[in-house]
C-alpha positions in Angstrom: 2.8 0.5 -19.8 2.4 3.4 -17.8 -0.8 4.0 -16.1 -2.0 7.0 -13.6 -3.2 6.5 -10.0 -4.7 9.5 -7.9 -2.6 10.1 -4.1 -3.3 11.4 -1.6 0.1 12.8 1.4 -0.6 13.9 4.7 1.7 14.3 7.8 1.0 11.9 10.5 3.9 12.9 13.2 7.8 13.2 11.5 6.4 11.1 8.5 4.8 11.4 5.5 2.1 9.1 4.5 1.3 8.3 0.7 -1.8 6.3 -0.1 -3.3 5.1 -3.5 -6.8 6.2 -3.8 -8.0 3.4 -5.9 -6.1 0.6 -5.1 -5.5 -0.3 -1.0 -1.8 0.8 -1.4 0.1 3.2 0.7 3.6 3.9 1.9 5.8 6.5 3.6 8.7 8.7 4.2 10.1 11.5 5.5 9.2 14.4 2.6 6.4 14.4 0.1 8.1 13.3 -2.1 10.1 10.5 -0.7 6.5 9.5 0.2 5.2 9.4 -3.3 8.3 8.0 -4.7 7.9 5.0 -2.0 4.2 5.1 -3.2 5.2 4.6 -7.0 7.9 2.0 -6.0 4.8 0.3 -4.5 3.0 0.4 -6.7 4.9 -1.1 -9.5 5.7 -4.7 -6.9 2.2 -4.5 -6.4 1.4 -5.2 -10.1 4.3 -7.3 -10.7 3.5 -11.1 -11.3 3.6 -13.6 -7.8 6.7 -15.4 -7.6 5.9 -18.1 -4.7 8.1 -20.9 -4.8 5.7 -23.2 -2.8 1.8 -22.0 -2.3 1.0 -19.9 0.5 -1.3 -21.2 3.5 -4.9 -20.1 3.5 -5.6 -19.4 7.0 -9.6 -18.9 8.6 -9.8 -16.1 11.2 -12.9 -14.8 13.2 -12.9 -10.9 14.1 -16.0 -9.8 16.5 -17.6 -6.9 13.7 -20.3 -5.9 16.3 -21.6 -5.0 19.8 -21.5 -8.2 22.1 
């Protein structure tokens, strides 16, 4: 099943940077369209089913979020 995401290129330096505008998805490369194609390539793995062969770790971290 095909389905249609909106992107989103820009230049940041020699590379190009693709991002996924509804999902937190992005990737790179060195022309647009490299950029996008890495995107779609991407994409695709990110919907594609978990295949963990033992459970991953769930790990608790603290990140300071305001003015000390």
């Amino acid at each position: 099943m095909k389905r249609p995401f909106a992107a989103t290129v820009w230049r940041e330096g020699t590379w190009y940077v693709s991002q996924c505008l509804e999902l937190d998805v992005a990737s790179q490369g060195e022309t647009e369209e490299e950029a996008l194609s890495n995107l779609k390539e991407a994409l695709e793995l990110h919907f594609e089913p978990p295949q963990a062969t033992r459970p991953p770790e769930v790990r608790m971290i603290e990140a300071e979020v305001g003015a000390a």
